[in-house]
C-alpha positions, 0 to 999 in steps of 0.5 A: 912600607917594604922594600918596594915603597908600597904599604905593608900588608895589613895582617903583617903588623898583627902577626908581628905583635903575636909573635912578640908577644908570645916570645915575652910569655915563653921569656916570662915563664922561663925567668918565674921558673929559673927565679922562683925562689928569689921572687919569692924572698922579693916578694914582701919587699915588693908589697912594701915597696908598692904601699907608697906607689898605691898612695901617691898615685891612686890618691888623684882626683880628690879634688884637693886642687879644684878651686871652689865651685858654689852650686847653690 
C-alpha cells in the first residue's frame, strides 16, 4: 500500500526486484574482481568443504526411512 492506503502499482514490485538485483550483480562483480586471488586460494577448501554437504543432503530419498511396503 502507498502513502494513500490504495494498493501499489503492479509493475512497481517488478521494477524493484530488477533493481535489486542488478545491484547484487554490480556488488557481485565488484567483490570477484577486487577478491580474485583469495577466491582463488579458497577455492580447494570450498570443494572440500561441499564433499560433505553434497552427502548429507543429496543422499535423501533413498528410502532408508520408508517402512516396508509388500507389493506382491
Amino acid at each position: 500500500m502507498n502513502e494513500g492506503g490504495q494498493p501499489a502499482a503492479p509493475g512497481r514490485a517488478a521494477r524493484v526486484w530488477w533493481a535489486f538485483a542488478g545491484f547484487l550483480a554490480i556488488a557481485a562483480y565488484l567483490v570477484v574482481s577486487e577478491h580474485r586471488a583469495h577466491l582463488v586460494q579458497a577455492l580447494p577448501w570450498l570443494f572440500i568443504l561441499a564433499c560433505p554437504l553434497m552427502h548429507v543432503f543429496l543422499h535423501r530419498g533413498h528410502g532408508h526411512h520408508r517402512g516396508s511396503v509388500d507389493e506382491s
